[in-house]
Structures are given as C-alpha cells and as structure tokens.
N, C-alpha and C positions, 0 to 999 in steps of 0.2 A: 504494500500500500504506500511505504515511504517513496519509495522506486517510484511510480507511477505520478505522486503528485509533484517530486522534485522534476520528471520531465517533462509536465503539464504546465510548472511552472518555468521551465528551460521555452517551451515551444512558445508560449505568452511571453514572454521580454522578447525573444527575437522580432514575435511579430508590431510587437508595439514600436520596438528599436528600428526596424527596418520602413513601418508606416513615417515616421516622425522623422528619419533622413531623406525619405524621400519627397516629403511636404517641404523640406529648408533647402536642398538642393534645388526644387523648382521654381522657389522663390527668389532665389539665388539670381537663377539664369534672365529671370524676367526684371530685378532691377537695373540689369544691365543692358537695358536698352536705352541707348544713348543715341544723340544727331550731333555731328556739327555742324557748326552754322555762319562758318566763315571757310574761307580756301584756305590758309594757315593751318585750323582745326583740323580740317579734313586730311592733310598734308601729312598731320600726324599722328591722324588717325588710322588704324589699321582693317585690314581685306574687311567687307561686308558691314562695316559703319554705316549706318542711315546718316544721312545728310539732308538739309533743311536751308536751301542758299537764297540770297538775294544777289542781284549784282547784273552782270549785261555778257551778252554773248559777242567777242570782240571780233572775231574771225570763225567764216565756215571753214574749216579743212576740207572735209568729204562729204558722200553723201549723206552718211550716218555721224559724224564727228567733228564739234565746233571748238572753239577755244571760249573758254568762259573767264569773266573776272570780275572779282568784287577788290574794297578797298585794303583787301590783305596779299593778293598774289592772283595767279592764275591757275587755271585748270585744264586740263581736256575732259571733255563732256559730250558721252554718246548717247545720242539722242534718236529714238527710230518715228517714220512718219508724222515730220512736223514741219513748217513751211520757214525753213530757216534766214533766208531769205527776208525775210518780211519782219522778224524779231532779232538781227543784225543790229545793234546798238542801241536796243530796248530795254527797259529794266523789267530784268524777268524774278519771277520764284521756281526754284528748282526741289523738286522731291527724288530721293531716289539710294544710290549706297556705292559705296567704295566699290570699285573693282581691283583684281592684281594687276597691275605692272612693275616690273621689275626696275624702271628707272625714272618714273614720275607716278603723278596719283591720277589717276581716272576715274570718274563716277560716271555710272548707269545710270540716267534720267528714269523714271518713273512716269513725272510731267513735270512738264515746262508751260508754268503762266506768265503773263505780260497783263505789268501793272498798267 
C-alpha cells in the first residue's frame, strides 16, 4: 500500500511539474514579441523581427525591391504587387519582418501604406 501511494504521488508532481513548465515556457515565447520601428533598430535587430517603419521609399531597385529610408539609415525593402512607382518619395508605413542576408538587413513588406 506504501508502494502504490508513494508512486501515485511520484506520477502527480510530475504531472503538475510538467503542466506549470509548460504554461511559463509559452509565456515566455509570446512576450517576446517585439517591432522595431526605426532602420537602426531593425539593423540590429535579428532574422524574423516584426518591424513597424515610417519613412519614404528612396529608390526602386527591381521589380520586387526598393531602397527605403527613415531619419536613422537605410534599408532594402521587398515588397511584392505594389505600384512603386507612384509611392517613390512618399511617406509611407511599412508592416512586415527581418529577413536573412548575410551582408545588410532586408525586411519583407507585409504592407506598405502612404500617409
């Protein structure tokens, strides 16, 4: 009988142990959800940062890829079917996240508004 309730009470701590890390662990992950909200920030910011920008789109590169800038530096800024053209030294807001390059910062546009 001792047997039985000492591993009735082994199986109850684990599951309460194992409930309670995984409630602080998921809690964890979701206050780090972070933007930045300058080209600096973002600069030093790392792969997959949400980003939240103001600032003007200085130069189209490509089809797909402008040069963006606010009052902290510059970016490149890929941006897919949007009429770049026409928001060319406009002050735009940009939604969207870091992508990897290996030798400057890139963000993936989301959307792109013009104030």
């Amino acid at each position: 009988m001792k047997r039985f309730t000492l591993a009735l009470m082994l199986v109850f701590t684990v599951c309460v142990t194992t409930a309670f890390a995984a409630t602080t662990f998921a809690g964890a992950f979701k206050a780090h959800d972070t933007k930045a909200h300058t080209v600096a920030e973002a600069n030093a910011s790392s792969v997959d940062t949400g980003v939240a920008l103001h600032g003007r789109i200085v130069k189209v590169i490509n089809d797909d890829s402008v040069l963006f800038a606010d009052n902290t530096g510059e970016l490149l800024l890929h941006m897919h079917n949007a009429n770049k053209a026409a928001i060319t030294n406009a002050d735009v807001d940009v939604n969207g996240k870091i992508v990897g390059d290996l030798m400057y910062t890139e963000v993936q546009a989301d959307s792109v508004t013009t104030r």
